[in-house]
Structure formats: C-alpha cells, structure tokens
TORKOL-4160 file (C-alpha; in steps of 0.2 Angstrom, whole numbers, padded with zeros to 4 digits, m for minus):
109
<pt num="1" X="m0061" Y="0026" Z="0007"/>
<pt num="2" X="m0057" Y="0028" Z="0025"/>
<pt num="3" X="m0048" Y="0013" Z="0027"/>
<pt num="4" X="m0038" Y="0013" Z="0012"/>
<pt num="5" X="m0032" Y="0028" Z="0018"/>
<pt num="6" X="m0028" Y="0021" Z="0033"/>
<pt num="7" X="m0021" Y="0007" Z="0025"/>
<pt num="8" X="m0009" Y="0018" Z="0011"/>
<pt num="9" X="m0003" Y="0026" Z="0025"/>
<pt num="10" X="0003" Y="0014" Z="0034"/>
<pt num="11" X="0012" Y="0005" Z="0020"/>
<pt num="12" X="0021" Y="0021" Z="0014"/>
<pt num="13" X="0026" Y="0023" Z="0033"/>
<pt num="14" X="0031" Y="0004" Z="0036"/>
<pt num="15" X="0043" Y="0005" Z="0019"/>
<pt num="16" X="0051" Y="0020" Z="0024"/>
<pt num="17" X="0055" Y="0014" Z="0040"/>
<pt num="18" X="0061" Y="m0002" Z="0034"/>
<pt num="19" X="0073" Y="0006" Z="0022"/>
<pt num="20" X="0079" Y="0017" Z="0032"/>
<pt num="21" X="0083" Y="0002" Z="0047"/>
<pt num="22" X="0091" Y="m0008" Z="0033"/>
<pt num="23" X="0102" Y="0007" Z="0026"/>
<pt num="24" X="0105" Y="0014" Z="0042"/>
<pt num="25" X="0110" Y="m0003" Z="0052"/>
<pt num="26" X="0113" Y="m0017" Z="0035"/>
<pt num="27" X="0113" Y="m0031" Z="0045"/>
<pt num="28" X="0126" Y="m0039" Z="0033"/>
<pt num="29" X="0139" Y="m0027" Z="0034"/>
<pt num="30" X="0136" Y="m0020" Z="0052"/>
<pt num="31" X="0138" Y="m0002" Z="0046"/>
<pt num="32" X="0129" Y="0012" Z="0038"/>
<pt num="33" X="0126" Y="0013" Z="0019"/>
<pt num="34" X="0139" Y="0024" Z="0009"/>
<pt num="35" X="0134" Y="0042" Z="0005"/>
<pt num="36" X="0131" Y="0039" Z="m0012"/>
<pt num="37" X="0120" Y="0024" Z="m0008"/>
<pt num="38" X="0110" Y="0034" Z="0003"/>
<pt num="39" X="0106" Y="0047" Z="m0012"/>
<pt num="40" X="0102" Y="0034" Z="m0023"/>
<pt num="41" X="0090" Y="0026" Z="m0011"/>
<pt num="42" X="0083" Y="0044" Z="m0006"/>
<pt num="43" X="0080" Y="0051" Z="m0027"/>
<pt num="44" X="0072" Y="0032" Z="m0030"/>
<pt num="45" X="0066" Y="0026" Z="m0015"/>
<pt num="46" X="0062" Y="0038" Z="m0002"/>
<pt num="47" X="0057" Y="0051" Z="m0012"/>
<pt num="48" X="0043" Y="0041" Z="m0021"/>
<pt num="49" X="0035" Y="0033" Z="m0004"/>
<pt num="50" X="0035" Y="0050" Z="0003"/>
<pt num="51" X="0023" Y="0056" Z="m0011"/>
<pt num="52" X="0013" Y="0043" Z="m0010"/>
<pt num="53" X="0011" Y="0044" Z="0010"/>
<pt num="54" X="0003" Y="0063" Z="0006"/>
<pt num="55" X="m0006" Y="0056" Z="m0011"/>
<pt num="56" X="m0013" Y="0040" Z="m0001"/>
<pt num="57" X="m0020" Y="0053" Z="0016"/>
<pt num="58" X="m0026" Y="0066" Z="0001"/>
<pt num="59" X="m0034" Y="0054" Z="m0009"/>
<pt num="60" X="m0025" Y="0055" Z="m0026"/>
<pt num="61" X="m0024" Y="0040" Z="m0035"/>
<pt num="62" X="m0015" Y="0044" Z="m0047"/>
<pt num="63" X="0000" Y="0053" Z="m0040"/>
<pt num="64" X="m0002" Y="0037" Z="m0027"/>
<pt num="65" X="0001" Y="0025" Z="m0043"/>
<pt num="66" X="0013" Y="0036" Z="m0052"/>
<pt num="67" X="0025" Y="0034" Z="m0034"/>
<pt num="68" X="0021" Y="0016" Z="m0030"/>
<pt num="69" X="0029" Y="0012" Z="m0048"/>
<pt num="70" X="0042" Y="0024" Z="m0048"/>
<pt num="71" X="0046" Y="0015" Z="m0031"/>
<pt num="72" X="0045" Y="m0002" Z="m0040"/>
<pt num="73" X="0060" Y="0001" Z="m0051"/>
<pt num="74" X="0072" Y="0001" Z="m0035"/>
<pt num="75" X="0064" Y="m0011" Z="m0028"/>
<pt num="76" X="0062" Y="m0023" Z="m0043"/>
<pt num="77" X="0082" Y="m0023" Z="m0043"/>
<pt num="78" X="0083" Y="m0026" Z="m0025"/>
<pt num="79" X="0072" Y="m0041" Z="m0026"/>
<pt num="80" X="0086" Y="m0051" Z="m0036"/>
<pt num="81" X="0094" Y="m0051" Z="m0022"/>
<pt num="82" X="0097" Y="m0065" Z="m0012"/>
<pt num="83" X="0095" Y="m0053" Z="0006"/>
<pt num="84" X="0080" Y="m0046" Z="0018"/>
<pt num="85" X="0084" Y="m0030" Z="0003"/>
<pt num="86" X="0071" Y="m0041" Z="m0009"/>
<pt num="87" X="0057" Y="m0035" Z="0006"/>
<pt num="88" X="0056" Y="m0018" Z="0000"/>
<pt num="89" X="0045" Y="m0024" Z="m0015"/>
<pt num="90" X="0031" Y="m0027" Z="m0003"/>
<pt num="91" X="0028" Y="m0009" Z="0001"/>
<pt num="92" X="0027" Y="m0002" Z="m0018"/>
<pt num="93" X="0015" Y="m0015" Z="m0024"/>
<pt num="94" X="0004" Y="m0016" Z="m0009"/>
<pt num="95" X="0003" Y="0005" Z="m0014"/>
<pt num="96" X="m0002" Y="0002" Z="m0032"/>
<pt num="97" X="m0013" Y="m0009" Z="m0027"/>
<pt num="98" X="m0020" Y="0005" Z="m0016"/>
<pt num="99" X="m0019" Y="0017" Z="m0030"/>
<pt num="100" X="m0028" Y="0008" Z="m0040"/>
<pt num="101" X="m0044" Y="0005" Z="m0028"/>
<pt num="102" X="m0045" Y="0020" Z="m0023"/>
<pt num="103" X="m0047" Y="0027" Z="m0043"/>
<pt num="104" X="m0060" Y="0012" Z="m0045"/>
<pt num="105" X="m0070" Y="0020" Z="m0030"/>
<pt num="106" X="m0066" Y="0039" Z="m0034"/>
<pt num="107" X="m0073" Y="0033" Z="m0050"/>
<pt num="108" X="m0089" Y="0023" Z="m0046"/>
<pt num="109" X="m0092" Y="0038" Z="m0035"/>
C-alpha cells in the first residue's frame, strides 16, 4: 500500500506540474494561457488531481477514482489534439488505475 501511495502521489504531483508548465509557458504560443483558460483548467483539471493527491496519501480509493475520472473528461478532449496537450491523459488514467488497486487491496484486507 506503501508504494501505491507513493506512486499516486507522484502522479497527481507530476500532472499538476506538467499542466501548470504547459499553461504557464505554451510552447506553441510562447505566452501564458488566457484567464478564462486558466479557470477552466483549474475547476476541471487542477482541482480533481489535487483531490486525488490527498485521496492517494490518505488512502481513499474512491474519492482517488471519482478525481482520476473527473480529471479524464478534460483530458479526453485534449488528447484529440495533435500537441504535447494529448500528455495530460497520462496522469488521470495512471490514478484510476491506482484507485482501483488500492480498493482491491483495502478490500482483500
């Protein structure tokens, strides 16, 4: 459990600084993400892998699965895109994946 701790963590942390480089710095545009860009991307985006940082170090699987797929939504759009934006799947599926062991260990337990 130890390491899927670990391992949650450091997803949740690695999206949310991915994000943030690519609003911050969009290496297509060379400028910062519009304000209403940055809202969306915070209520849909942020937000969720935030959550499912603390639900992934407190060990609840099912507030960590409930984030990982409200993170998906986003990120589902983004990976039509034909852009390094179609990388921020990675992070919501590698934490529902997560989730998902962890409630089959809480369980077996």
């Amino acid at each position: 459990m130890k390491l899927l701790r670990l391992i949650g963590a450091f997803c949740g942390i690695g999206s949310l600084v991915f994000c943030g480089f690519i609003l911050l710095f969009n290496p297509y545009t060379h400028s910062s993400a519009e304000p209403d860009v940055l809202t969306s991307f915070a209520v849909i985006y942020l937000v969720p892998v935030t959550l499912a940082i603390y639900a992934s170090i407190s060990l609840k699987p099912k507030l960590l699965i409930l984030c990982s797929i409200w993170a998906l939504l986003l990120s589902l759009y983004c990976l039509t895109t034909p852009s390094v934006f179609r990388f921020l799947v990675i992070g919501p599926i590698l934490l529902f994946i997560i989730g998902i062991k962890m409630l089959k260990n809480k369980r077996s337990n």
